[in-house]
N, C-alpha and C positions, 0 to 999 in steps of 0.2 A: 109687281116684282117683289119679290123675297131674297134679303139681302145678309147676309152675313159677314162682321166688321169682325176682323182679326187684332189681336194686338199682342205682341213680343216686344217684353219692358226688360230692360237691362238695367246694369247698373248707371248708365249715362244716354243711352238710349231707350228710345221706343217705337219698335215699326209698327205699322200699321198697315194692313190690306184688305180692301173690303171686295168680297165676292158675291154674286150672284149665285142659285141655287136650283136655276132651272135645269132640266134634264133628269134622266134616270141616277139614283144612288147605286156606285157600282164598289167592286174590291179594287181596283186599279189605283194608281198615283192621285190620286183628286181628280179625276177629270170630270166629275161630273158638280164640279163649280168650276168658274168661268172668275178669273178676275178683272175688276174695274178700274183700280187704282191703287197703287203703294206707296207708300212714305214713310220717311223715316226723322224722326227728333232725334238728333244726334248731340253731344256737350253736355247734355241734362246735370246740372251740379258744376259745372262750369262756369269760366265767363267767356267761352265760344262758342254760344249754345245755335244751332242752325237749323235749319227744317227743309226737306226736297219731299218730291212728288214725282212719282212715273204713271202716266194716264194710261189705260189698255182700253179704254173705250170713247169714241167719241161723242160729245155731251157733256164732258168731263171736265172742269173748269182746269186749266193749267197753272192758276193758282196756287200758291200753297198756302197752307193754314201757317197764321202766324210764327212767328220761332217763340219757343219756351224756354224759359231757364230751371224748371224741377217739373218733372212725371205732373204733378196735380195739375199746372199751370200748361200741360201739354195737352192732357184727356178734356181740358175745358176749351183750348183752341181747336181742335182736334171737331167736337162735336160742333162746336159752330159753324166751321167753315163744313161739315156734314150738314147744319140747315140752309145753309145758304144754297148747298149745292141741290138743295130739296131731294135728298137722299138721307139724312136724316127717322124720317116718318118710314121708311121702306125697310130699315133693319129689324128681323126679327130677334136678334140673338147678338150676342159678343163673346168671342174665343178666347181665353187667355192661354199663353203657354204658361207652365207653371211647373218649375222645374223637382219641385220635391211634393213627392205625395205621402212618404212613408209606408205609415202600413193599413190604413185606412184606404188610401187610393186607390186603387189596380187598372181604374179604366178611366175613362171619360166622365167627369161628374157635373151635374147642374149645382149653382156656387146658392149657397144660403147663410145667414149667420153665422150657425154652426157650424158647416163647413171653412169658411173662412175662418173663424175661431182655429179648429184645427190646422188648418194651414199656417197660421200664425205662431204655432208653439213649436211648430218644424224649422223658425229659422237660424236656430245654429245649426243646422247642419247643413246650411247653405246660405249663409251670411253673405256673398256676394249679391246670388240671387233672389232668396226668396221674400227681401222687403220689396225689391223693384216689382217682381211678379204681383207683388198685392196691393200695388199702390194706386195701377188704374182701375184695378178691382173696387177698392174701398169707394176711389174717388166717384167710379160710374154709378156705385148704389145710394151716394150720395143724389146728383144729378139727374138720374133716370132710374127712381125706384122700383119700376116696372120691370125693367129692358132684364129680359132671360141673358145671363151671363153663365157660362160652362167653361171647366178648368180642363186643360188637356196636359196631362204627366209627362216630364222627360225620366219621371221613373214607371210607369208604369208599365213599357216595352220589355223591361227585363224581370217584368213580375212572377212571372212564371221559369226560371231559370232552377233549375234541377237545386234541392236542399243543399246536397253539397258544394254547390257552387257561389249560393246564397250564405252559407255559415260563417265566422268564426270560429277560430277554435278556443271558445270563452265558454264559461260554464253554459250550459244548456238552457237553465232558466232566463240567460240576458237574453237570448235569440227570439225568445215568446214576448217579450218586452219589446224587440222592436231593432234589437243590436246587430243588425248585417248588414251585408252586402245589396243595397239598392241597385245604381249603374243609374248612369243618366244619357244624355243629349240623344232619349229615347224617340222623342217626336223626328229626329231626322235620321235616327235608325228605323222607323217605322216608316218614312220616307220611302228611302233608298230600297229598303229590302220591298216595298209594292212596285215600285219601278225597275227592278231586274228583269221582268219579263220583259218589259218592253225593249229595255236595249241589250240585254245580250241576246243574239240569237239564239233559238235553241235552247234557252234556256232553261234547266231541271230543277223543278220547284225546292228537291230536295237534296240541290248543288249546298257543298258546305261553302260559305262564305264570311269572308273578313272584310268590317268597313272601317278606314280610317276614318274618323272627324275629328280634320286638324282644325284648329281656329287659335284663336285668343284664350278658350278653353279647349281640350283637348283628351280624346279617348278613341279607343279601339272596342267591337262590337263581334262578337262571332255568332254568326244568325244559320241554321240551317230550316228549313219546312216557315219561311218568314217566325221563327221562334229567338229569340235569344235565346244563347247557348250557356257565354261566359262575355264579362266585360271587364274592363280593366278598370274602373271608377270603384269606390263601394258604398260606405257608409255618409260619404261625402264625396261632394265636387273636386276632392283635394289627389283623392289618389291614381295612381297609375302613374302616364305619364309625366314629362314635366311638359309646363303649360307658359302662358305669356307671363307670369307673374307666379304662377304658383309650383309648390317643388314638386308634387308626383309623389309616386312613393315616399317614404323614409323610412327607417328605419325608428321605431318609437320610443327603444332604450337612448334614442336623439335626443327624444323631445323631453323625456323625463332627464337627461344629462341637463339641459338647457336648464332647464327651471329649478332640480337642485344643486348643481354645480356651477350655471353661471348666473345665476340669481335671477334669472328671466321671468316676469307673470305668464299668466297664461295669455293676457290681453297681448304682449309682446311677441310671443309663438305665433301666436295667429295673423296680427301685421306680417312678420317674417314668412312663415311656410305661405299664405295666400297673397302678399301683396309685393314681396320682396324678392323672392326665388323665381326660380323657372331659367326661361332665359333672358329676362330683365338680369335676376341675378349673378345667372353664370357670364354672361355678356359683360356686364357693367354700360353696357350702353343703353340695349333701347330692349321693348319686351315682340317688337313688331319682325317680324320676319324676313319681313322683304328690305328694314332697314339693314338687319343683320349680314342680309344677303351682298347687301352691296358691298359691306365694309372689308378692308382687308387688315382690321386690326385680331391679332390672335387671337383675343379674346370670346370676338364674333363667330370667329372658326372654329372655337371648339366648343361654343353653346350650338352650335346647328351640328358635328359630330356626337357629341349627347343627346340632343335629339332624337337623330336618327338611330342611333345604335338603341337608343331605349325602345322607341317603336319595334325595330325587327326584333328584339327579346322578345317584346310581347307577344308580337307574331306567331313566336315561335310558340309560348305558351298559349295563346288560344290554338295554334294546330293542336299542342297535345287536348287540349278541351275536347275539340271536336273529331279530333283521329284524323284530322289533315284539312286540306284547302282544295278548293276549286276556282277562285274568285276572290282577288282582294281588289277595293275599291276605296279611290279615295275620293270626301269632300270635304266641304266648308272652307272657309279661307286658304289655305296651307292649301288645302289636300288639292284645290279645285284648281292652284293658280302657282303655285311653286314648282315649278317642275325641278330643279334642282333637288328639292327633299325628295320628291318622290324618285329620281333616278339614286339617291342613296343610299335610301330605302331599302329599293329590289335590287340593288345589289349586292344589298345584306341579308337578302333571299335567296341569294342564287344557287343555296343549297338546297331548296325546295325545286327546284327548275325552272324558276321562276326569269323572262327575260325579260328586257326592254326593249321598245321599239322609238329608238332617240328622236327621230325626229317628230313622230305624233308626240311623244311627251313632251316636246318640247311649243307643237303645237296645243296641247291642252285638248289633243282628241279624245272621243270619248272610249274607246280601245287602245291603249298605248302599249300592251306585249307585244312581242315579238310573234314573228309566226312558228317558230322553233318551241314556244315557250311553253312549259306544262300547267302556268297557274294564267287566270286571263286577269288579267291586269287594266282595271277600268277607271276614268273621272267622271263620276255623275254628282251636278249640281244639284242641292239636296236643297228643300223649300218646308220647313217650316211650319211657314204661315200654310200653306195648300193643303196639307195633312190636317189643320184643327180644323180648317172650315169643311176638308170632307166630312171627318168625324161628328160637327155638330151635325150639318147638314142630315147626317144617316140620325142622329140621337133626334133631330127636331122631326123625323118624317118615320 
């Protein structure tokens, strides 16, 4: 058996799912891996640090690998309870997600020195992400100098988006240097847009479509012929919307206010815009969504109204991107399970013709417009992990 182990390292997290590789490599959602088992290290940097397992096959020890307190001390429990479980020895390959690839990236890469070297001078411009992404990388090449490891881009999906959509408007010479618009949490836009055939019926390969991914981080995607179009992220994880902790846009004549008028470092900016803002900030309570939901303090209420209103702006600016919708779709955290956002969402569509069908939304079906409605309005659970392991899968064969 030929096995392929996933892993998506967060800042406090690390999941893990390891697939099998039998069957034909196809263009569909990943179906042609099969998964074994998931888990996830959760607290990492903590002192709640926890670890679960979900088996999909049986054989499968319902163990879990011990709990970790930091990524190294995870990817070395991690591989042992992989020998114990004598599955170990059967891994051909390990997937990293890896959220910044720059300009060097575009596709799917096998990971070497220099490659990781490059990935390593990309991480300000994703200082959340990109030490966690390279942490079980470094640690595996440590441990298994052998073991083929391949990095999979959440910018890479939007690498191909039309120059102007990609540009700044900064001298020309910054843009060949490297100075634009990336877009990210591409792995689950790359997801989602293989799985529309499957669940909308009828589906038109060359339907224009909109996907939210809402989560803890947070962006909008306009995908038509499975291409991106335009995204709302750019040059960092920071832009666009606003996120669990981070502010989304801003205006920049802000950020240079800040630093020479209220004496702020640049180290202070960056705590603030990614760790302080979003709706941690506008809240003052919590950055979690479904805390926010419950609360009836004002404050709650009108971080989830910004929210929302920020979204259907965007909306609106990806239709002009693409000359309109066919298809808006939401996942990830937010998107997959809040129904509240998303009926205020499309209500702030409903100049598109866009309707609601309250009670699938509210059951979290995976069609929730209305049958009246002009746009179709979908919740599809978007996976991650199943898109690198198809990818390596196709790159090992």
């Amino acid at each position: 058996m030929a096995n392929i182990l996933v892993i998506n390292s967060g800042s406090s997290s690390l999941k893990f799912a390891l697939f099998d590789t039998e069957g034909p490599v196809d263009s569909g959602s990943g179906s042609s891996v099969h998964v074994l088992v998931k888990g996830q290290f959760s607290g990492l940097g903590t002192d709640r640090y926890d670890v679960s397992t979900t088996r999909h096959k049986p054989g499968i020890s319902t163990v879990s690998p011990g709990s970790a307190p930091d990524h190294h001390t995870a990817v070395a429990s991690l591989l042992i309870w992989l020998e114990r479980q004598e599955l170990l020895d059967e891994i051909i390959a390990v997937g990293h997600r890896v959220v910044h690839g720059g300009r060097h990236f575009q596709q799917s890469t096998p990971l070497d020195a220099r490659s990781v070297k490059l990935l390593e001078a990309l991480t300000s411009l994703a200082p959340l992400h990109q030490p966690y992404s390279l942490a079980p990388i470094k640690a595996l090449q440590t441990r298994l100098p052998d073991m083929r490891q391949i990095a999979c881009f959440d910018t890479a999906f939007h690498a191909k988006q039309p120059k102007e959509a990609r540009q700044f408007a900064l001298p020309y010479p910054m843009y060949d240097r490297g100075f634009q618009r990336y877009g990210f949490h591409g792995l689950s836009y790359d997801f989602i847009s293989r799985c529309l055939p499957e669940v909308i019926p009828d589906f038109d390969r060359d339907a224009k479509v909109i996907v939210a991914h809402l989560g803890n981080g947070a962006s909008l995607c306009a995908i038509q012929s499975r291409q991106s179009v335009a995204s709302t992220m750019g040059f960092t994880a920071l832009e666009g919307l606003p996120m669990g902790t981070r502010s989304g846009a801003i205006d920049v004549g802000l950020v240079l206010h800040l630093i020479t008028e209220e004496g702020m470092t640049p180290d202070d900016v960056s705590t603030l815009l990614y760790k302080e803002s979003g709706l941690l900030g506008l809240s003052g309570i919590s950055s979690d969504m479904r805390t926010l939901l419950c609360s009836d303090k004002p404050r709650a209420k009108q971080a989830i109204a910004h929210y929302c209103y920020r979204i259907a702006r965007e909306i609106g600016s990806l239709c002009a991107a693409m000359g309109g919708v066919d298809h808006l779709v939401f996942t990830a955290g937010i998107g997959e399970h809040a129904a509240p956002v998303r009926e205020r969402v499309v209500a702030q569509c409903d100049w598109l013709g866009m309707r609601l069908d309250a009670s699938a939304n509210q059951a979290n079906q995976a069609c929730i417009s209305a049958s009246d409605s002009q746009i179709g309005v979908w919740v599809i659970p978007t996976d991650e992990e199943r898109v690198i392991a198809a990818d390596c899968a196709a790159m090992l064969r």
